[in-house]
C-alpha positions, 0 to 999 in steps of 0.5 A, a space after each residue: 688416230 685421224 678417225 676423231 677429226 674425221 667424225 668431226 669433219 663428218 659431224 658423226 657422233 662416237 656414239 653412231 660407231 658399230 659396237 663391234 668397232 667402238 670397242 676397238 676405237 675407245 680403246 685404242 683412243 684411250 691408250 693413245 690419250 694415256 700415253 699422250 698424257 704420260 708423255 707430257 708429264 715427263 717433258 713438264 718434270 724435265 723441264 722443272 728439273 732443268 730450270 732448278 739445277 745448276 747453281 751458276 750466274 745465269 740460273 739465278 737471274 733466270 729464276 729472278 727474271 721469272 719470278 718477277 715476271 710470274 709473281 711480282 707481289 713477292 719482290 719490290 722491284 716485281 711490285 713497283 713494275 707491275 704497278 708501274 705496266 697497270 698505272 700506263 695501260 
């Protein structure tokens, strides 16, 4: 699908395109777009998945390490840190 960034580079509007092949563009555009999107939503399950599973050392401090990264208002340890990165910025 180059014809978007070529009628980008051009400065062709999608609407200029002949109807006899605009109906072809959209269509396959939105195929491509539907399974870009499909295929995106599979990689963001397995990647929850793969974070969640297991039970071993290393997954529990992954999931600690991420939380008190991403969400430091539920720890202690997150809170102080966070306080302590804002109080010397």
């Amino acid at each position: 699908m180059a014809v978007p960034d070529e009628l980008d580079y051009w400065g062709v509007n999608e609407l200029f395109i002949e109807p006899c092949c605009q109906y072809r563009y959209t269509e396959r555009r939105d195929r491509v777009n539907d399974d870009i999107r499909r295929e995106a939503e599979a990689l963001r399950k397995a990647l929850v998945e793969d974070q969640h599973t297991g039970t071993g050392r290393m997954v529990r401090a992954r999931r600690w390490l991420w939380n008190f990264l991403e969400k430091p208002q539920q720890s202690i340890p997150g809170r102080v840190g966070y306080h302590i990165v804002t109080v010397t910025l």
